[in-house]
C-alpha positions as CSV (number, residue, x, y, z in Angstrom):
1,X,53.4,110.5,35.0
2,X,54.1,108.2,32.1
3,X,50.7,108.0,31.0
4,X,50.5,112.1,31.0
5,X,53.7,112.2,28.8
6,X,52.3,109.7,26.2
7,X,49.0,111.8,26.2
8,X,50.9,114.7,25.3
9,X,53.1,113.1,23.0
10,X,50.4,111.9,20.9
11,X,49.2,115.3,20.9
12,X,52.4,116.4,19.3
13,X,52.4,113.7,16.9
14,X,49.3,114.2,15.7
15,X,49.9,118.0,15.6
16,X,53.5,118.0,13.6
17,X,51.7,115.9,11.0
18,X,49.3,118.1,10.6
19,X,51.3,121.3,10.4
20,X,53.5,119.9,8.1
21,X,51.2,118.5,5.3
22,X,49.9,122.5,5.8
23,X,53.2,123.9,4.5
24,X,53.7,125.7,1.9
25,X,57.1,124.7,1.8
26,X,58.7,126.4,4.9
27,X,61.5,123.4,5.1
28,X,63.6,122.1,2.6
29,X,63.7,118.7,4.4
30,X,61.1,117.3,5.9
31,X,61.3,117.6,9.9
32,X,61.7,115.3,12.5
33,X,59.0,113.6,14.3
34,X,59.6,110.8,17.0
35,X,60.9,108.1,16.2
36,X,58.3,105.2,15.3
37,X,58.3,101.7,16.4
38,X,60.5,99.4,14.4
39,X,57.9,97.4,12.3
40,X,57.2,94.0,13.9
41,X,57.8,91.0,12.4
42,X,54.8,89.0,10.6
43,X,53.6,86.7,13.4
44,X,53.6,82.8,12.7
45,X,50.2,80.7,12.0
46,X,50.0,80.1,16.2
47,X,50.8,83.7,16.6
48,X,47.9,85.9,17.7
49,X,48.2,89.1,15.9
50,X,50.5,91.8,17.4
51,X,48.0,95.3,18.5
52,X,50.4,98.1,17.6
53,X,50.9,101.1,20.1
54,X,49.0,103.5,18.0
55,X,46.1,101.4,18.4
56,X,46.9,100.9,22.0
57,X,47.4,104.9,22.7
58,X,44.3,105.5,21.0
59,X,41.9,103.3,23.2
60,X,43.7,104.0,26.0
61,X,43.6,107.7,25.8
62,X,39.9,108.4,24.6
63,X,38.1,110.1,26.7
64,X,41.2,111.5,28.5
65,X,40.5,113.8,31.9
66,X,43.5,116.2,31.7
67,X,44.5,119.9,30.0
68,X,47.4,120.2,27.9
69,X,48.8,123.7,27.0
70,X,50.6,124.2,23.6
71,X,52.4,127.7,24.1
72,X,54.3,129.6,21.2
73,X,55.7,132.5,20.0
74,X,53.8,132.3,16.8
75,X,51.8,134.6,15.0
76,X,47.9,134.0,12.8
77,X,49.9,133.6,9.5
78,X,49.8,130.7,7.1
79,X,51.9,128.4,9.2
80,X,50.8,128.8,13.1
81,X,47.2,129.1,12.4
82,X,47.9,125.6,10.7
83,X,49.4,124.0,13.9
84,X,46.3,125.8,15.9
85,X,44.0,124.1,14.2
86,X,46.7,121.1,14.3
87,X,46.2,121.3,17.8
88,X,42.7,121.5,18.1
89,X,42.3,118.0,15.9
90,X,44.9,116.3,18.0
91,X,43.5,117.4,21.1
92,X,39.7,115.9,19.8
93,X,41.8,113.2,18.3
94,X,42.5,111.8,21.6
95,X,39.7,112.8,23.8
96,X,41.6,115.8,26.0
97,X,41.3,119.3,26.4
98,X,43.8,121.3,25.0
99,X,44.6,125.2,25.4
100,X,46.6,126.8,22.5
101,X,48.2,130.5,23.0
102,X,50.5,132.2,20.6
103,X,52.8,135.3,21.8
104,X,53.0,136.7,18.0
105,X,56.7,137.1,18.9
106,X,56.5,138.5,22.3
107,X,58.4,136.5,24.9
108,X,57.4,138.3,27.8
109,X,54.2,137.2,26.8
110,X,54.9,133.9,26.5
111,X,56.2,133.4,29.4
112,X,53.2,134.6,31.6
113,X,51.2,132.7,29.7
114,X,53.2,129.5,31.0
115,X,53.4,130.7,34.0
116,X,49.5,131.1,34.2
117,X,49.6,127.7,32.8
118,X,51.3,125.7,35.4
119,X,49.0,127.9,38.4
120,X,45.8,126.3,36.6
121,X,47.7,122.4,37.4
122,X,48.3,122.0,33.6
123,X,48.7,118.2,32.7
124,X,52.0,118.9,30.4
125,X,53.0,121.8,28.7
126,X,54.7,122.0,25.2
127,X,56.4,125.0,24.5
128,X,58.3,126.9,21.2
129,X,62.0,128.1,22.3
130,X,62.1,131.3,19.3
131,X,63.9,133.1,22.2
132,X,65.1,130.4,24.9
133,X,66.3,133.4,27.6
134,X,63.2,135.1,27.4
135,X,60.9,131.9,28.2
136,X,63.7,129.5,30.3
137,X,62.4,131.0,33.9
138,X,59.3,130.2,32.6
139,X,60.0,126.6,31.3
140,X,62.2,126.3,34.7
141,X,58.8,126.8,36.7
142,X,57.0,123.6,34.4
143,X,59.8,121.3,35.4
144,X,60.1,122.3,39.0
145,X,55.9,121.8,39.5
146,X,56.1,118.0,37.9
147,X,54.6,119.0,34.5
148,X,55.3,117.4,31.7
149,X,57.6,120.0,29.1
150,X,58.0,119.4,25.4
151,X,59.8,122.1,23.0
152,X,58.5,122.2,19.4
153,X,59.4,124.1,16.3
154,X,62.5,126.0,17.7
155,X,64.7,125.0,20.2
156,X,66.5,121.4,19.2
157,X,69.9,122.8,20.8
158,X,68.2,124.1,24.1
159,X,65.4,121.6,25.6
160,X,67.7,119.4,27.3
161,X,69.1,122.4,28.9
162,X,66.2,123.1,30.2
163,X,64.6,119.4,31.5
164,X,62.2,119.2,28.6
165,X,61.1,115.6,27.9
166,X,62.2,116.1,24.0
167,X,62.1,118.2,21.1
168,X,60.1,117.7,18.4
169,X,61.3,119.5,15.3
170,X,64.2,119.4,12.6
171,X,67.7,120.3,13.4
172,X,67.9,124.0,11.4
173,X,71.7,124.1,10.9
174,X,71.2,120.3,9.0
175,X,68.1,122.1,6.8
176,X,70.5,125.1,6.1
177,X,73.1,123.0,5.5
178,X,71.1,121.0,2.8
179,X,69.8,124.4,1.4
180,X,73.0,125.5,0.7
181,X,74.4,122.7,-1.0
182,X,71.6,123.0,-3.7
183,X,72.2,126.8,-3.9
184,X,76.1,125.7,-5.1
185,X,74.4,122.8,-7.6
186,X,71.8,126.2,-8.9
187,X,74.9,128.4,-9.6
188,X,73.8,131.1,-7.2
189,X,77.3,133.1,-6.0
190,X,75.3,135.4,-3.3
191,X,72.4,134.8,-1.3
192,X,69.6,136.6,1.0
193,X,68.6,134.3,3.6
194,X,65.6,136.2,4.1
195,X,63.7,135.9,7.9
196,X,60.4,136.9,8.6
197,X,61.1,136.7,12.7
198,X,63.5,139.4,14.3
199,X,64.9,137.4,16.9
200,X,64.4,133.4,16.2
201,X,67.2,130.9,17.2
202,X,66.4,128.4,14.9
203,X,65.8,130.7,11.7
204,X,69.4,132.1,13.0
205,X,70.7,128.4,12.8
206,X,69.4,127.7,9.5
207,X,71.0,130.7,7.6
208,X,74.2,129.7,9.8
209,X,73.6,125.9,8.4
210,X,73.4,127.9,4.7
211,X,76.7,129.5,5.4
212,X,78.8,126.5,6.4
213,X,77.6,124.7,2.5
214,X,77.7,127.3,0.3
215,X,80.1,128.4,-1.7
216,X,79.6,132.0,-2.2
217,X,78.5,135.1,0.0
218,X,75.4,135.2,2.5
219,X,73.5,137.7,3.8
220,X,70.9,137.3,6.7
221,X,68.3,139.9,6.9
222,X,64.9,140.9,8.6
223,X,62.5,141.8,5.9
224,X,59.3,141.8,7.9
225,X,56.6,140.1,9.8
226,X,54.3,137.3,7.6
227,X,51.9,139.6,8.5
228,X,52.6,142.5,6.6
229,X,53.9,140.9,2.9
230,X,54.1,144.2,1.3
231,X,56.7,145.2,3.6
232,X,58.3,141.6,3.3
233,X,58.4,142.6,-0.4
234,X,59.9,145.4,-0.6
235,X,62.3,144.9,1.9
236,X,63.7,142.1,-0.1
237,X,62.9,144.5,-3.5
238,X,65.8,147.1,-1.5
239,X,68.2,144.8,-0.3
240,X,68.7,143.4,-4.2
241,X,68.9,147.4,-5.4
242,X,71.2,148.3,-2.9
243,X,73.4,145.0,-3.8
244,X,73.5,143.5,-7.1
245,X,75.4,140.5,-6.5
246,X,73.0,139.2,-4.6
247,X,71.5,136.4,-7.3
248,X,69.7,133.5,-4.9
249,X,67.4,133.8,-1.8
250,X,66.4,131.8,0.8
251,X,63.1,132.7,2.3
252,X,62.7,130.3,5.7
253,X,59.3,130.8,6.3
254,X,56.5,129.9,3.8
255,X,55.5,133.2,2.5
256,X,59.0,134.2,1.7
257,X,59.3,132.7,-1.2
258,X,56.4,134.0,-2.9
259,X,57.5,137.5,-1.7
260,X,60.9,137.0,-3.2
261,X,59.7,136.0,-6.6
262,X,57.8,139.2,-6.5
263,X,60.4,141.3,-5.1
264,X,63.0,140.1,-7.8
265,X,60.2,141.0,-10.6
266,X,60.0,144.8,-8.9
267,X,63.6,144.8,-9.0
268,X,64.2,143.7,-12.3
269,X,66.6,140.9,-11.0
270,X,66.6,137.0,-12.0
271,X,66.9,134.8,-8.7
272,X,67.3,131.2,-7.9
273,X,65.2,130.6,-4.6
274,X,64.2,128.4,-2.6
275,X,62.4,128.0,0.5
């Protein structure tokens, strides 16, 4: 069992790094990966010098005979199809097979596909917590079989709840909270925290995290799918018409911004945004 959860940790590693150098800026701060080794001390002349566990993980794990599955609720935009590939290079990275699946938002979805996941014997399972009722039968099933769990991306205030090994991620009410506090240092007095998923916990948490810091008014809104930026665009274009106080916005996925900048041009509005 240990080795299995050090296989699929490296996975995750590897994969975080990845997604994140492929941002266009989703998060403000940078997110949380596992904690690192405390660098060791230089060794003395007698000393031999000390391997480090990368090293060791990564001739230990070559070659690997087990199946990871990386299951999200996560659509082909600019930021999932980053951690896919992500994925895929961490998974050749070490030597193991690895199965990626994303739900584009559908929970019922992603939960059969974890369910389908632990009938094949999967060898750990990681799994993003957007909606933690829809998927926590599901992620029930994984820990009752033996398998491995991991949450990534959303759902730093629900793994433990749910037996997951850990969580790897950023805490969204601290990156809202941080967002906020340069909104006040900008001036804004009124801002759109703009979402481009319906029903995620942790974009939920990072306008919340906004709200507790700022000084002025916040509004959270919908404006679309990073599929469809048009409609992104002029969702955020309506909301400033139909409120003119609003001068700052917050887009917390990395197309937002972008959207924003040209929604506040079709609107004829000066923003401060951030993203």
């Amino acid at each position: 069992m240990s080795r299995l959860l050090k296989l699929l940790a490296v996975v995750l590693a590897i994969t975080l790094v990845a997604a994140s150098c492929g941002d266009d800026g989703d998060d403000a701060p940078e997110p949380a990966a596992p904690a690192e080794p405390a660098e060791a001390a230089a060794p003395a002349d007698d000393e031999a010098p000390a391997t480090t566990a990368a090293a060791d993980d990564v001739v230990e794990t070559q070659g690997c005979d087990h199946t990871f599955h990386v299951i999200t609720h996560g659509d082909s935009g600019v930021f999932w199809s980053v951690v896919e590939v992500a994925v895929a290079d961490a998974a050749a990275a070490i030597g193991c097979d690895v199965v990626y699946f994303g739900s584009n938002n559908d929970a019922l979805a992603q939960a059969q596909e974890i369910e389908a996941a632990v009938a094949s014997g999967s060898s750990g399972i990681a799994i993003s917590l957007a909606d933690p009722a829809g998927v926590s039968d599901a992620a029930a099933g994984v820990v009752a079989a033996g398998i491995p769990l991991y949450t990534l991306n959303s759902g730093v205030n629900n793994y433990k709840d749910l037996g997951a090994v850990t969580h790897v991620g950023q805490t969204e009410v601290v990156a809202g909270n941080g967002a906020g506090e340069r909104f006040n240092a900008l001036g804004a007095t009124h801002v759109l925290c703009a979402r481009q998923e319906q029903s995620n916990v942790a974009l939920e948490e990072r306008c919340d995290g906004l709200a507790e810091t700022f000084n002025g008014d916040v509004t959270s809104e919908f404006v679309g799918l990073d599929a469809n930026p048009d409609e992104q665009q002029n969702s955020i274009a309506a909301i400033l018409q139909a409120d003119p106080s609003i001068d700052g916005v917050l887009g917390v996925g990395p197309n937002l911004p972008l959207r924003a900048l040209a929604a506040g041009e079709q609107a004829g509005r000066e923003l401060v945004i951030g993203g």
